[in-house]
Backbone as ProteinMPNN parsed JSONL, in Angstrom:
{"seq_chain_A": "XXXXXXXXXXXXXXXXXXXXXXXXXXXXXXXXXXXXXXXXXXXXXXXXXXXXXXXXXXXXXXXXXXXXXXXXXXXXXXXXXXXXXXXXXXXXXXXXXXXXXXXXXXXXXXXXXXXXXXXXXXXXXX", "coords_chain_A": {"N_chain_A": [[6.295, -141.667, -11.393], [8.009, -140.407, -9.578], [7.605, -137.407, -9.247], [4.322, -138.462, -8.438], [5.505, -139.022, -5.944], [6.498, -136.232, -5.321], [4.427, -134.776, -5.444], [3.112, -135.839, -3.526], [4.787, -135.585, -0.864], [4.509, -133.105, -0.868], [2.063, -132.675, 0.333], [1.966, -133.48, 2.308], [3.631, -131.774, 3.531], [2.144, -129.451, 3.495], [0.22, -130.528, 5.589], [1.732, -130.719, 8.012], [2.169, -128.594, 8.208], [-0.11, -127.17, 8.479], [-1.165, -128.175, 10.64], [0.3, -127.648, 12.695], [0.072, -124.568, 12.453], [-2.045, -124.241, 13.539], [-2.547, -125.262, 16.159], [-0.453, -123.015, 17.157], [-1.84, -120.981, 16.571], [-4.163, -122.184, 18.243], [-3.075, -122.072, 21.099], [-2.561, -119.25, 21.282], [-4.651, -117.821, 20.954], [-6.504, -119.053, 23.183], [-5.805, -117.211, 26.114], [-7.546, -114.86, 25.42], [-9.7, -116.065, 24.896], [-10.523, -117.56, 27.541], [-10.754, -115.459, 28.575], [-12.731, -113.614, 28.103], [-14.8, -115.262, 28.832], [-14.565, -115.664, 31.587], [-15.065, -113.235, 32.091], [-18.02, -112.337, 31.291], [-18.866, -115.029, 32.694], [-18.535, -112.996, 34.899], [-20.4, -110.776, 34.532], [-22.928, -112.395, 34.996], [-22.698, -113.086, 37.704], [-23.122, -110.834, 38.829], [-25.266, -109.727, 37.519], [-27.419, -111.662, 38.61], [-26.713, -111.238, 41.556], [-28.001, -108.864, 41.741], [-30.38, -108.616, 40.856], [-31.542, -110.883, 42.43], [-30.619, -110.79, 45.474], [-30.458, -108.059, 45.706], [-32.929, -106.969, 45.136], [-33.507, -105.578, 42.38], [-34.944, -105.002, 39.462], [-34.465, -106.351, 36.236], [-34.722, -103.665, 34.095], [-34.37, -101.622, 35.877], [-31.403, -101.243, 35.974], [-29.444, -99.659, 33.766], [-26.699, -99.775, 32.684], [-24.684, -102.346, 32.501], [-21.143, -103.859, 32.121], [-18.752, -105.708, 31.968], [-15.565, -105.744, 33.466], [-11.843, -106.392, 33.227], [-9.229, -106.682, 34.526], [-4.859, -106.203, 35.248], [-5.121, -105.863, 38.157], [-6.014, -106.007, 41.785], [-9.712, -106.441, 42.492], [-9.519, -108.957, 39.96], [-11.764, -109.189, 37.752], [-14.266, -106.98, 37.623], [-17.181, -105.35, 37.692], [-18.822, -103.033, 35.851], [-21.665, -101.137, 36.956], [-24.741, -98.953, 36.238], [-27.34, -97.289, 37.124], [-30.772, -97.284, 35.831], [-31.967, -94.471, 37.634], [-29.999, -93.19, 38.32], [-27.96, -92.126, 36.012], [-25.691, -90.207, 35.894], [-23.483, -92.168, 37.736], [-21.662, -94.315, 38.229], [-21.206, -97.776, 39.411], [-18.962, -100.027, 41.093], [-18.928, -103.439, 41.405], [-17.797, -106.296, 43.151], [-16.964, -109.936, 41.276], [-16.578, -112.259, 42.28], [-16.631, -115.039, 44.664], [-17.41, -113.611, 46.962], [-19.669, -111.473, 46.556], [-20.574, -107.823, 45.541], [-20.653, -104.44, 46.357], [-18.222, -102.134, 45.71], [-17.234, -99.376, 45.425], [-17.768, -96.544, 43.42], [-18.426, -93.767, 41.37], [-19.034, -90.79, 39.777], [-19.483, -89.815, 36.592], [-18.871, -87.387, 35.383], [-16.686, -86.489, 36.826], [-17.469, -84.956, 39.034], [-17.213, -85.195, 42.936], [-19.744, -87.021, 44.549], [-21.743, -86.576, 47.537], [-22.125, -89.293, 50.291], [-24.88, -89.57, 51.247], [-26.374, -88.708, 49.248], [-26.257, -90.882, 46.881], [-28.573, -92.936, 45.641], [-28.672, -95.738, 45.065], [-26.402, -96.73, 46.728], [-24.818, -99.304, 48.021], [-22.717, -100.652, 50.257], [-19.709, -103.377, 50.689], [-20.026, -105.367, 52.837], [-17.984, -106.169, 55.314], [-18.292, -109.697, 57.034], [-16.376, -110.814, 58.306], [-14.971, -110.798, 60.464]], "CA_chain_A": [[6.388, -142.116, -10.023], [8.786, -139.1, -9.105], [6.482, -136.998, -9.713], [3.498, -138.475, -7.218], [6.0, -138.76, -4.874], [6.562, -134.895, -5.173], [3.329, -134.06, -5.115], [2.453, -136.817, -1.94], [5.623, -135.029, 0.032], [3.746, -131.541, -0.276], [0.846, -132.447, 0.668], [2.485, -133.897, 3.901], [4.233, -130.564, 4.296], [1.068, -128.554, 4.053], [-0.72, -130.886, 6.794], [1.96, -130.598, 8.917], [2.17, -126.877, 8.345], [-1.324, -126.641, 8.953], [-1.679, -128.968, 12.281], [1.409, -126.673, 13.625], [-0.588, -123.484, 12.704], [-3.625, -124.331, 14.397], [-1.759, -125.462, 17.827], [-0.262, -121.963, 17.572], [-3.318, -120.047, 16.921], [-4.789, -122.194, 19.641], [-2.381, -121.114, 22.004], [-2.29, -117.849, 21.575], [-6.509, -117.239, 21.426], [-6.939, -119.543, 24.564], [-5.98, -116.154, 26.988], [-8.34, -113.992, 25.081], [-11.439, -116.454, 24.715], [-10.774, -117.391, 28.67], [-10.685, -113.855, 29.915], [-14.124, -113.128, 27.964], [-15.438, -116.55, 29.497], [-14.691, -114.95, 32.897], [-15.506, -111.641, 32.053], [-19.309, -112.905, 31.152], [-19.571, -115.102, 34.27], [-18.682, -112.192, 36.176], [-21.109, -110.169, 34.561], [-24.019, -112.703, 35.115], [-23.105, -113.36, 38.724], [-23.531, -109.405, 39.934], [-26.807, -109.509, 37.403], [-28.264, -112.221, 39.162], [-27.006, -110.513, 42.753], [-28.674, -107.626, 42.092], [-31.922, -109.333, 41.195], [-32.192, -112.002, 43.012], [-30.591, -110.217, 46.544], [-31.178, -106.448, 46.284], [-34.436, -106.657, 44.459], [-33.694, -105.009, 41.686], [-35.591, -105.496, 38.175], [-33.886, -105.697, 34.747], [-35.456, -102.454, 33.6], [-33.68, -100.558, 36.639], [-29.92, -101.011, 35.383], [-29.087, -98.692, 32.032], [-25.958, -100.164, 31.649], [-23.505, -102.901, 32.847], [-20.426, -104.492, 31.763], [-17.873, -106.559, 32.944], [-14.093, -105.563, 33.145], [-10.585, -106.959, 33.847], [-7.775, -105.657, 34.976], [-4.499, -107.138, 36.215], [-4.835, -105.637, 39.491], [-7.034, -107.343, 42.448], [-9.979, -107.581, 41.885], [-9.154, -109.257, 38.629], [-12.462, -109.358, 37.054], [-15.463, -106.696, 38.224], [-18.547, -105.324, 36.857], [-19.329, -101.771, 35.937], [-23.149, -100.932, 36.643], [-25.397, -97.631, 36.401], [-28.538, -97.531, 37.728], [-31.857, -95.714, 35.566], [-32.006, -92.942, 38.376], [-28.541, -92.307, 39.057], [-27.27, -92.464, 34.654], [-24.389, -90.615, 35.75], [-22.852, -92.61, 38.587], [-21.205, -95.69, 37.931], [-20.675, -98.509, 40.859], [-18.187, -100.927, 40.581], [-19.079, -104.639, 42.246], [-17.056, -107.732, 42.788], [-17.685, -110.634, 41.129], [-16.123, -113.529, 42.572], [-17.5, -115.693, 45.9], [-17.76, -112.464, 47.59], [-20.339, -110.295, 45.546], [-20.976, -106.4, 46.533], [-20.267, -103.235, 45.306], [-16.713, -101.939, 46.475], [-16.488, -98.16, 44.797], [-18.255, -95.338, 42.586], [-17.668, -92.605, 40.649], [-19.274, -89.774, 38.981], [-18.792, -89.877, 34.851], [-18.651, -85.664, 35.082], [-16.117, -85.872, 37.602], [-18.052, -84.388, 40.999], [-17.415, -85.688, 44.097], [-21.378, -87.222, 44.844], [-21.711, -86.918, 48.739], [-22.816, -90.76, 49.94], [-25.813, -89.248, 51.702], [-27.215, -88.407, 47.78], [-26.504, -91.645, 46.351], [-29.568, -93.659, 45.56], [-27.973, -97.116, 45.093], [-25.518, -97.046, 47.67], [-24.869, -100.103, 49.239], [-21.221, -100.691, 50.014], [-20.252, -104.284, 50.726], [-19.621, -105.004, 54.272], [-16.876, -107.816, 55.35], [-18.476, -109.889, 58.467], [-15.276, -112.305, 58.46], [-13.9, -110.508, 61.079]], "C_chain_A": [[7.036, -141.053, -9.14], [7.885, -138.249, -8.656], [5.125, -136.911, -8.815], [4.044, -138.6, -6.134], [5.84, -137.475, -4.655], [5.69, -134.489, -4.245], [2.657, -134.74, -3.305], [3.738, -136.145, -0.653], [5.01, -133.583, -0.249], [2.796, -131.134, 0.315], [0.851, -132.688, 2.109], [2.943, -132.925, 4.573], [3.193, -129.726, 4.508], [-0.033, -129.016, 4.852], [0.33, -130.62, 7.753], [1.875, -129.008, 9.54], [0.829, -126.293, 8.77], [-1.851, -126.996, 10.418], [-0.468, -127.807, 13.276], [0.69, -125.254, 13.615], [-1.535, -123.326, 13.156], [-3.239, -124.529, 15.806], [-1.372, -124.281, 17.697], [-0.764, -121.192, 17.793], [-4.012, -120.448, 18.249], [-4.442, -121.841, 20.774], [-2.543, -119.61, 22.439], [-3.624, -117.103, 21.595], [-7.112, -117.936, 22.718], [-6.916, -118.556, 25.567], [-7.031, -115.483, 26.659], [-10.062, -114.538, 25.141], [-11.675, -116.858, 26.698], [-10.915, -116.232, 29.634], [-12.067, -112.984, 29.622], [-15.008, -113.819, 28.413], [-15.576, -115.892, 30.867], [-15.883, -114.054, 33.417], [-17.545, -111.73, 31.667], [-19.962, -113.446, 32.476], [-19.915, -114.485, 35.375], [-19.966, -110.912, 35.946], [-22.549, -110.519, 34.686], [-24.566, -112.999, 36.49], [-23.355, -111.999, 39.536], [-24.968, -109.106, 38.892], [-27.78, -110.388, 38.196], [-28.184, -112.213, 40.961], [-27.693, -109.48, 42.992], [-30.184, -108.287, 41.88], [-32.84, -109.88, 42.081], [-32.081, -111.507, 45.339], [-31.034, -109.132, 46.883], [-32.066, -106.499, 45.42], [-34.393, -105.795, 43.032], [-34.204, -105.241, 40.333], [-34.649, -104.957, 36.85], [-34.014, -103.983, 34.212], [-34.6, -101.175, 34.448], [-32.4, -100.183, 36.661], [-30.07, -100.239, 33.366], [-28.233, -99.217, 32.23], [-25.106, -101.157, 32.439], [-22.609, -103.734, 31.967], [-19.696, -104.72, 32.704], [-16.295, -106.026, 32.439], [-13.209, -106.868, 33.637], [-9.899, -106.206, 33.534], [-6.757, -107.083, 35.956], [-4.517, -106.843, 37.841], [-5.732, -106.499, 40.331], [-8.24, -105.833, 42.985], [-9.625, -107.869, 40.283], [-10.146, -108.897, 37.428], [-13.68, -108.054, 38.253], [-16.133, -106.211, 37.356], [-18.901, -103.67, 37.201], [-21.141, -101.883, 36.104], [-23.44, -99.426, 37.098], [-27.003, -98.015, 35.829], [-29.691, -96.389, 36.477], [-31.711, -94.607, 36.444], [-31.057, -92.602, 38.846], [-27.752, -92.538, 37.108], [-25.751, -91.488, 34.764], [-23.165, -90.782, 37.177], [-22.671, -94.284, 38.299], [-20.779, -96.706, 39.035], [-20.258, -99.481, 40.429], [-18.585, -102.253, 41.637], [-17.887, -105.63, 42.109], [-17.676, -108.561, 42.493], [-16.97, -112.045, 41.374], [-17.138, -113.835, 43.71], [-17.642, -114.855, 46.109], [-18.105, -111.216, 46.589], [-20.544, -109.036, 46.126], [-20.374, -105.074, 46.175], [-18.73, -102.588, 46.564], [-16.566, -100.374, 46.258], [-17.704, -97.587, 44.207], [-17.698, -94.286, 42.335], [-18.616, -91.892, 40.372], [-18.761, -89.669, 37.594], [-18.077, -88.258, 34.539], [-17.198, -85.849, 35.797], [-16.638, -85.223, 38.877], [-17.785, -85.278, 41.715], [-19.087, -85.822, 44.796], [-21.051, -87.493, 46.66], [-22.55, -88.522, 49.064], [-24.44, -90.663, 50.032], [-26.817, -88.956, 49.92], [-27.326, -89.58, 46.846], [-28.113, -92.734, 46.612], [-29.315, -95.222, 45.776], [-26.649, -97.434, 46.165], [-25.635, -98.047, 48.316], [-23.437, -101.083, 49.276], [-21.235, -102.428, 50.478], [-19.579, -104.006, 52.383], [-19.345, -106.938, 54.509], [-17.736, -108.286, 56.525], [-17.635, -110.798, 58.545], [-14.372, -111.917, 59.174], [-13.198, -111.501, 61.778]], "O_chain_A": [[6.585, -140.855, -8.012], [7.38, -138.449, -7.551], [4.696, -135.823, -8.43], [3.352, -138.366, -5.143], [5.024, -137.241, -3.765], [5.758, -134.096, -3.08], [2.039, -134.221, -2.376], [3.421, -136.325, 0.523], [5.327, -132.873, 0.705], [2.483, -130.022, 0.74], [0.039, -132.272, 2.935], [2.886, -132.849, 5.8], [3.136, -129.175, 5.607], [-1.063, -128.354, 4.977], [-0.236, -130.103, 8.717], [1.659, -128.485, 10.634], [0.674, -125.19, 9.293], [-2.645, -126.38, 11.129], [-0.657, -127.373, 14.412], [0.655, -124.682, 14.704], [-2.018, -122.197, 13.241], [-3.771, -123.775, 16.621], [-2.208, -123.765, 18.439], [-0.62, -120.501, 18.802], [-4.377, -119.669, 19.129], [-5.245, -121.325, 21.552], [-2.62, -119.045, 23.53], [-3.76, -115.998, 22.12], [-8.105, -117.455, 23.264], [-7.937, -118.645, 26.249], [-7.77, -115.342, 27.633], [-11.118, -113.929, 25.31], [-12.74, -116.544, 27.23], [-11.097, -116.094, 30.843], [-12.52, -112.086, 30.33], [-16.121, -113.304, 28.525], [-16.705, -115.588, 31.253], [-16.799, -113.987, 34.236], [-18.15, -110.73, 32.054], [-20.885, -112.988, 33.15], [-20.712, -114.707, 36.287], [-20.409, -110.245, 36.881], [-23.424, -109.657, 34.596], [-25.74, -113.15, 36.828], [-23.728, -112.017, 40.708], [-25.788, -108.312, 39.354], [-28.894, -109.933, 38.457], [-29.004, -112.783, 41.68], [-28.024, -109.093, 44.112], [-30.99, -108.387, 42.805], [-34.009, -109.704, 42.423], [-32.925, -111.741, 46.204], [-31.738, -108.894, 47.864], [-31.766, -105.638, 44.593], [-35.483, -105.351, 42.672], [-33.465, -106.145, 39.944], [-34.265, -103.834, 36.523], [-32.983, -103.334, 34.038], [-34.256, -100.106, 33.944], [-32.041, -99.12, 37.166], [-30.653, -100.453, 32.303], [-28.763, -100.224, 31.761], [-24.666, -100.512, 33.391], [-23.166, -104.349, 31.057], [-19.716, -104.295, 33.859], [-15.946, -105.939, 31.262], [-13.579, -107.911, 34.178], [-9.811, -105.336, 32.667], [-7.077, -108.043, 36.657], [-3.947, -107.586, 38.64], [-6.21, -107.537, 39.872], [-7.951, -104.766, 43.526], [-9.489, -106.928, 39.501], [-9.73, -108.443, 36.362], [-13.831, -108.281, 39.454], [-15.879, -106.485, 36.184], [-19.152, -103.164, 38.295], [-21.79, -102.66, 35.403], [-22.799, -98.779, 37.927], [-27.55, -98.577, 34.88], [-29.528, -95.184, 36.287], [-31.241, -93.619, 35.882], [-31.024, -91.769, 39.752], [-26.811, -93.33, 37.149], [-24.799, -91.76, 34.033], [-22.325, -89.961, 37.547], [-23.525, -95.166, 38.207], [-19.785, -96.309, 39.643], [-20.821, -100.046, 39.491], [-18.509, -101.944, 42.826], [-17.165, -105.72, 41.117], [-18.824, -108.628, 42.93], [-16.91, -112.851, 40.445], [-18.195, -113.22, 43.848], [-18.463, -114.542, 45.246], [-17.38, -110.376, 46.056], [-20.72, -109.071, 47.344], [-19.33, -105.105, 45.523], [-18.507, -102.688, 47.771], [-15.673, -99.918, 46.972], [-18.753, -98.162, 44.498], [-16.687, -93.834, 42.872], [-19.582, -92.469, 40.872], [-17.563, -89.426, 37.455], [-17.141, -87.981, 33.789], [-16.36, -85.193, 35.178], [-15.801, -85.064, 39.765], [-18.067, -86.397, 41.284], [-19.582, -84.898, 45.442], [-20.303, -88.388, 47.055], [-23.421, -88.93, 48.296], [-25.211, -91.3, 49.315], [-28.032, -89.147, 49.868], [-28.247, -89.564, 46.03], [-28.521, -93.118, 47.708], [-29.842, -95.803, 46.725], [-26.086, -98.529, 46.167], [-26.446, -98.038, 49.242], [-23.179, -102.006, 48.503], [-22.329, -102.964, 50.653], [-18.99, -103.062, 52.91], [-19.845, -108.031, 54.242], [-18.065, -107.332, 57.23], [-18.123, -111.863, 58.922], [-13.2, -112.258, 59.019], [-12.159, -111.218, 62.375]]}, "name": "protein", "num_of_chains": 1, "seq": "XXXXXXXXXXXXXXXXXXXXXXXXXXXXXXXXXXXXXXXXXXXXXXXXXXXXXXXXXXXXXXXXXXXXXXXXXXXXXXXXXXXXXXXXXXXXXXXXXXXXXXXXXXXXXXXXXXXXXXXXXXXXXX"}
C-alpha cells in the first residue's frame, strides 16, 4: 500500500512538473511565434500592395522579406525588384503601405533619377 502510494505521489509530481513546464515554455515562445505572425502579415500586405496597386506581377520581385526591428517602423518589408537585383527598397507595412527608403547592396549612392522602381510614399494627411 506504501508503496502505490509512492509511486501515485510521483506521478503527481511529474504532472505537475510537466503542466508548469509547458506554461513556461508557453510563455517564453509566445514573443517569438507573435513577431513571425506579424512579420508574415507584413510581408503579405506590401505583396499584395505591390500587385494589386502598383501593378506589379509576381515574377517582377527577386526577393522579399519581412523584418523587425525595435525602432519605428516596427515591422517592414525588404524588396528587390528583377531589374534593379542590386537595390533594395524598404516599404511599410502597417495601415499606411509605401516604400519609405533604399539602398544600394555595393554601397553606391544610386541617383533617384536612375532608379527604376522608385516610388516614395507620399503623406496627404496634411
Amino acid at each position: 500500500m506504501k508503496q502505490a502510494f509512492t509511486i501515485l505521489g510521483r506521478v503527481v509530481i511529474i504532472k505537475k512538473f510537466l503542466i508548469i513546464l509547458s506554461i513556461v515554455l508557453l510563455l517564453c515562445l509566445t514573443p517569438f511565434v507573435y513577431i513571425q505572425v506579424k512579420k508574415h502579415i507584413a510581408l503579405n500586405k506590401v505583396m499584395e500592395y505591390l500587385i494589386e496597386e502598383k501593378g506589379y506581377d509576381e515574377s517582377d520581385i527577386f526577393m522579399i522579406e519581412s523584418k523587425w526591428t525595435t525602432g519605428i517602423p516596427n515591422y517592414y518589408v525588404k524588396v528587390t525588384f528583377q531589374n534593379e537585383p542590386n537595390i533594395v527598397y524598404l516599404y511599410f507595412a502597417h495601415d499606411i503601405k509605401g516604400q519609405f527608403e533604399y539602398y544600394d547592396i555595393r554601397g553606391i549612392k544610386v541617383p533617384i533619377e536612375d532608379l527604376k522602381n522608385y516610388d516614395p510614399y507620399k503623406n496627404n494627411r496634411s
